[in-house]
Structure formats: C-alpha cells, structure tokens
C-alpha positions in Angstrom: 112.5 196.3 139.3 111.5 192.7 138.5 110.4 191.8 135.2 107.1 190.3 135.2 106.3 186.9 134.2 104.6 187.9 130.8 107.8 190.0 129.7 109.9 186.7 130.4 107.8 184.6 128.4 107.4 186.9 125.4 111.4 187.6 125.2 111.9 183.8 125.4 109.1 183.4 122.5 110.9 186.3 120.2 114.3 184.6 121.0 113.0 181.6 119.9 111.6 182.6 116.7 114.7 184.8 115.9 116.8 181.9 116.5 114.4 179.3 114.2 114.5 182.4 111.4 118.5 182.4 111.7 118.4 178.6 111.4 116.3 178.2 108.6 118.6 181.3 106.2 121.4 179.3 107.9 120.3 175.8 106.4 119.3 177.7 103.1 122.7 178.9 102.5 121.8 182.3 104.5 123.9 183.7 107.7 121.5 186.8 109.2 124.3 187.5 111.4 126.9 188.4 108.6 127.2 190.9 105.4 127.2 188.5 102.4 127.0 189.5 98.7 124.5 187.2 96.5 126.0 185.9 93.0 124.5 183.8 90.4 125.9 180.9 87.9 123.8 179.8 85.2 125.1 176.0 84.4 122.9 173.6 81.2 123.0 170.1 84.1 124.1 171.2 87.6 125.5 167.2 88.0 123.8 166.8 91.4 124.6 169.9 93.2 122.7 170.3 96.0 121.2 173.6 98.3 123.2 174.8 100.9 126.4 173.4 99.5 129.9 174.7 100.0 131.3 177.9 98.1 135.1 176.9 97.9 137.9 179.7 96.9 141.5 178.4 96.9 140.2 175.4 99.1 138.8 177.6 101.4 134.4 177.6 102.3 133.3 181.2 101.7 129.7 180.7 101.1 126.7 178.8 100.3 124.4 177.6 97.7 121.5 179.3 98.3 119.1 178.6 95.4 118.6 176.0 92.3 116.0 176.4 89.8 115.2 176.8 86.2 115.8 179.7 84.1 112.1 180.5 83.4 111.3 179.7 79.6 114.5 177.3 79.5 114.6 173.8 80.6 117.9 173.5 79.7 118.9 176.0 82.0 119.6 176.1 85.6 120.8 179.4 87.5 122.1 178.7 90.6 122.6 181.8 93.6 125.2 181.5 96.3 126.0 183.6 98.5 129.6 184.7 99.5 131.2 187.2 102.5 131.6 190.6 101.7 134.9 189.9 102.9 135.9 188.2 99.8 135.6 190.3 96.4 135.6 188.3 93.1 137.4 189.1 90.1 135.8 189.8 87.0 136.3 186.9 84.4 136.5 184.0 87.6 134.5 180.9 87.2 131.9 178.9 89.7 132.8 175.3 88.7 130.8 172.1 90.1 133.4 169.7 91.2 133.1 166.3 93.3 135.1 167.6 96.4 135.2 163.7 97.8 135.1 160.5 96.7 131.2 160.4 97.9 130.7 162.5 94.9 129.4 165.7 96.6 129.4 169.0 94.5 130.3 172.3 95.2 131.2 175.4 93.5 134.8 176.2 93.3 135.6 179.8 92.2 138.0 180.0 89.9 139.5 183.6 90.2 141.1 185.8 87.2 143.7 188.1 87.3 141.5 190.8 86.6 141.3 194.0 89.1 137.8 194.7 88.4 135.3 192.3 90.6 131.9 191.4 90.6 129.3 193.4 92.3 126.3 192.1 94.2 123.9 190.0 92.1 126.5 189.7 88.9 126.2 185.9 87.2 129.6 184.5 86.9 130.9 182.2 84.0 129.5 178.8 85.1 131.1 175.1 84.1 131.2 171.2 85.6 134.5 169.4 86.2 134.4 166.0 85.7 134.4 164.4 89.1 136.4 161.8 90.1 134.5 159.0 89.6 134.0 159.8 86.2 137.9 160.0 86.0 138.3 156.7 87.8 135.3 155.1 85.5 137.1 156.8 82.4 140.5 155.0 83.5 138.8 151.9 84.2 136.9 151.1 80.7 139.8 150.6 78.4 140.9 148.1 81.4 137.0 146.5 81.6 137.3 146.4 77.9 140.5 144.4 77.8 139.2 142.3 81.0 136.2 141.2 78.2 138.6 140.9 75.3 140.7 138.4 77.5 137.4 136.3 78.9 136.2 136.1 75.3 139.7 134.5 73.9 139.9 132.3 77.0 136.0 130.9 76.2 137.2 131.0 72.8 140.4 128.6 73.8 138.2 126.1 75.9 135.8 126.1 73.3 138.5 124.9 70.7 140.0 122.3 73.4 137.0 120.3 73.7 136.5 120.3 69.8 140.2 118.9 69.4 139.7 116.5 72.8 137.7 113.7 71.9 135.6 111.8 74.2 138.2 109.1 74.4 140.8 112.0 75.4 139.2 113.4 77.7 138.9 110.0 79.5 142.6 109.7 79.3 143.1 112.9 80.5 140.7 112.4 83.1 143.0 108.7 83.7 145.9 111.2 84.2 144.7 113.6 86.3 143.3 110.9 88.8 146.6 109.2 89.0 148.3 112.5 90.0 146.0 112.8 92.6 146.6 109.0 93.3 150.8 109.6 93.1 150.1 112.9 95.3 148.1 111.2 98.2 150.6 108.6 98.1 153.9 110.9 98.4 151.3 112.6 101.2 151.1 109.2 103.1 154.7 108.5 102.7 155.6 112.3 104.7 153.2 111.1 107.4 154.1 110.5 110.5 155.8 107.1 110.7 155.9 106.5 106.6 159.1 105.8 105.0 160.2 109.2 103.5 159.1 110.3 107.3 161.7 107.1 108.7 164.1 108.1 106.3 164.0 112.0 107.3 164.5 111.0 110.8 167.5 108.6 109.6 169.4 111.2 107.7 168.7 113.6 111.2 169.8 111.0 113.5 173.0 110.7 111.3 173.8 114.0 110.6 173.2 114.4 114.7 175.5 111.7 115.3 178.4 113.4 112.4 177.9 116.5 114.2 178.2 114.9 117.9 181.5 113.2 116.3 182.8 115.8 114.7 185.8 116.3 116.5 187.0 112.5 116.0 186.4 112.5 112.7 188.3 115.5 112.7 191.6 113.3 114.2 191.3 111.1 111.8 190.9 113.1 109.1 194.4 115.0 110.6 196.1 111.3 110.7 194.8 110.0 107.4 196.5 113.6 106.4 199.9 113.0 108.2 200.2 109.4 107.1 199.8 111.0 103.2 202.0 113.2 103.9 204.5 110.8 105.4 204.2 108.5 102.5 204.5 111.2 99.9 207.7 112.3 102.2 209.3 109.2 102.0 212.3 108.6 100.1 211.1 106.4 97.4 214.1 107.5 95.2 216.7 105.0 96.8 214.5 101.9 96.3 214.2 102.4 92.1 217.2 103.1 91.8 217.7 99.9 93.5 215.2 98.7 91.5 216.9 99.9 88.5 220.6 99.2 89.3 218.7 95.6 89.6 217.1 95.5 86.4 220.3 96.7 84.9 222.3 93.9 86.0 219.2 91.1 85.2 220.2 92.7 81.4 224.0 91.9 81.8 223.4 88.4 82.9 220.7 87.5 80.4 223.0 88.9 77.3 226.3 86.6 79.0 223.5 84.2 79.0 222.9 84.8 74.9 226.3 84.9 74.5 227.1 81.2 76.1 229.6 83.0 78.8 229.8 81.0 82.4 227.8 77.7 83.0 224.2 78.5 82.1 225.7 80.4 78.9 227.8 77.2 78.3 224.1 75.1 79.0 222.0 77.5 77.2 224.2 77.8 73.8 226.2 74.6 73.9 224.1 71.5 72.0 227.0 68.7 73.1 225.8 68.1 76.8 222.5 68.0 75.5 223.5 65.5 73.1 225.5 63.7 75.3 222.5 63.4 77.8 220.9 62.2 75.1 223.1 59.7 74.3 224.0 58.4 78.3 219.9 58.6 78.3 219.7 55.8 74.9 222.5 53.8 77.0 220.6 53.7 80.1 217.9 52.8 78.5 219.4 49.6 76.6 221.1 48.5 79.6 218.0 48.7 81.7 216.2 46.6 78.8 219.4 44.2 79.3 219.3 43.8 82.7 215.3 43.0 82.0 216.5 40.0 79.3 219.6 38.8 81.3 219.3 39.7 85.1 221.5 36.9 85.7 224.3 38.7 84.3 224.5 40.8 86.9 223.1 39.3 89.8 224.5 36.2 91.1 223.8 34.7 94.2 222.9 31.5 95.6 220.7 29.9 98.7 222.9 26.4 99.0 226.7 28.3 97.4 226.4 26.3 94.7 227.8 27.4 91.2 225.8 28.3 88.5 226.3 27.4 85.2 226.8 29.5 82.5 225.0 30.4 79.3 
C-alpha cells in the first residue's frame, strides 16, 4: 500500500529536525549517535580554548569540548566539560592540559594518563593545567635575542654619535673629498673595462696572444727541443782538450818570460844587456854630429860640377 502524501512529508519533516538536533550536539561537542562519558576540568585562565575543541589522548581525538563557563561564585575559575567515548576509560590521577596543538595557536585538551588502575567515572573533574604553547616558547627564546638586537643598536647609535663628535666639520669634508674620489677612481676603472677602453684593448691583446701561443704551441715546442739539444751539445763537448791547450800555453809563455828575466837568447840578451843600448846611443850622438856636419860642410862630401871644372879647396 502506498503511503500518502501527508506521511511522506511529515517523515521528511521529523528527519529533518532529528538531523538539525544531531548537528547542533554534534557542533556543541555532542555525538547522539554514540555512548560518551561527560568529564570536567576546572582550569584559573583557559588561554583561549574554544567550544567544541579536540579531546586528544596519546595524539589521538577522543572527544569534545562541550562547555566553558565560570565556576559560579568564582571569577577566577573556569570548569570546562568534555565529553569522551565510553570506549576510552581514564585513569585516576591523569591530567586535561590546554596545549597549542599548531602553530595557529589552537587549544585543546590533551589527557595526560596515570598509571593508576582505577579510572574516572562519568561526571568526575580531572586535575586541570595550561602548557605553555609554542609561541610563547618561540617568544621566550626570542627576547634574550630582541634584547641583545637593542643592546647592539644602542652601542652602534652610541659609536656614530661619538664619530661625529671626534669628526669635525672640516673632516667630514675631507672625508666626503675621499669618498667622492673613490667613486671618481671607480667609474673611471668602470670606463676603462668598457667595451673598447684600454684595460678592455689590453684584455683582448693578452687573448689574442695567448691564442696565438696556443695556436703555436707545437713550434715553440721544436724550438724549445733544439735550444735543449744545442745545450746539451755544448755542455757535451769536450772542452777539456782546449785548456789544457790553453794551459800547456800559459805554461810555456812562463818559461820564455823567466829566459827573458834571466837575459838567455836574443830578447834576454836585449832585455838585460845595457851595451847595445848604449851603443845605440852612442852610433845615435854620431849620426847626429855628422848630420850637423854635413849641414856646415856639404861640400865635403858632395862634389860635382856643371862645366868639370875643379874646385878649390878650403
């Protein structure tokens, strides 16, 4: 038998509101559809834990948080109920700690088990404490750095502020002088590396000659080989025969100096005998009054005469 239209519509309408009740327990930490077991935390600053946050046991979700608010009569108090599967018991002593579970800093409670054998029972509170999260870690790591960062920036504005006590205005010109003709020296070398400037020419000289040493280097090669086989010819020769020539020469150049010194032969006789010399001398003196003579008195040894007739003597 067909259901009739108003029987569709009214199971459609009590799906629909069992399925918006089951989502609304769902999104408050509740599941309809499974046992769980409600447990409490009482914590003094829940560090921005939010409703239907993640129960977490051995980095595992069992639960949900399913209620924040203030112990009544204490401000300073917040109790917090989550709920967790009957599947998982709790052991007595364990603790529900808020922790940062990413580095967008969302809390959740991460139970902590004992070793106890006893577990908690539905409704129990369980010891409740805050981990610091990781930011607070990262921000604890960071001061003493932060604080050194400001220790350094103060001694560097302390060191500028003593250089422009101790550079004077005519200093700091100089200075100023210095750095300008860097920056002149710098542009220069720049305009020298340019295309076509000399370092640039001289680059492309050393290339070109290194190009041309390496498209040669089997000739210079050969004549590095000859230049190596006329040393070695040289240094082969036998140089031994010609000093002792040389010395059997110098030898005898002694024995004929020192027959020389001792008046032995004609240039010892020449050398060490005075009587030629003075004879030379003397035939020299002669000579020389005869020549004188023959100046006075040519007649008296030249005659001669044109017509043959006799002279008459003086």
């Amino acid at each position: 038998m067909n259901l009739k239209t108003e029987a569709k519509i009214g199971i459609i309408v009590l799906s629909t509101i069992a399925l918006v009740i089951w989502g609304i327990n769902y999104l408050k930490g509740r599941n309809v559809l499974k046992r769980s077991d409600v447990y409490y935390a009482v914590y003094n600053d829940v560090a921005g834990l939010k409703m239907s946050g993640s129960v977490i046991l051995s980095g595992f979700k069992v639960g949900m948080i399913n209620n924040i608010e203030f112990m009544e009569g204490h401000l300073d108090k917040v109790i917090v109920a989550f709920v967790v599967s009957s599947s998982y018991e709790i052991p007595k002593n364990s603790v529900a700690q808020i922790y940062s579970s990413d580095l967008l800093g969302n809390k959740v409670i991460r139970i902590i088990p004992s070793a106890e054998k006893d577990v908690y029972q539905y409704g129990d509170t369980l010891v409740g404490s805050i981990d610091p999260d990781m930011m607070t870690k990262i921000q604890n790591q960071i001061a003493p750095l932060v604080e050194s960062t400001n220790h350094a920036v103060l001694g560097i504005d302390t060191l500028v502020t003593s250089i422009n006590q101790v550079l004077d205005p005519e200093t700091q010109k100089k200075l100023q002088l210095a750095i300008g003709n860097l920056e002149s020296t710098t542009a220069s070398i720049s305009k020298q590396l340019s295309p076509g400037g000399k370092l640039d020419r001289t680059f492309e000289s050393l290339q070109a000659f290194t190009q041309m040493l390496d498209e040669n280097k089997d000739k210079l090669s050969s004549a590095f080989a000859n230049i190596e086989s006329i040393s070695d010819s040289i240094a082969s020769a036998k140089l031994s025969g010609a000093i002792s020539n040389i010395n059997a020469t110098f030898a005898q150049s002694q024995i004929l100096l020192e027959k020389i010194n001792n008046g032995e032969g004609s240039i010892g006789l020449l050398a060490t005998n005075d009587s030629l010399y003075n004879n030379l001398v003397s035939a020299s003196g002669n000579l020389s009054d005869l020549l004188l003579d023959m100046n006075e008195h040519p007649k008296r040894y030249v005659h001669f005469s044109i017509f043959g007739r006799k002279e008459k003597k003086d």
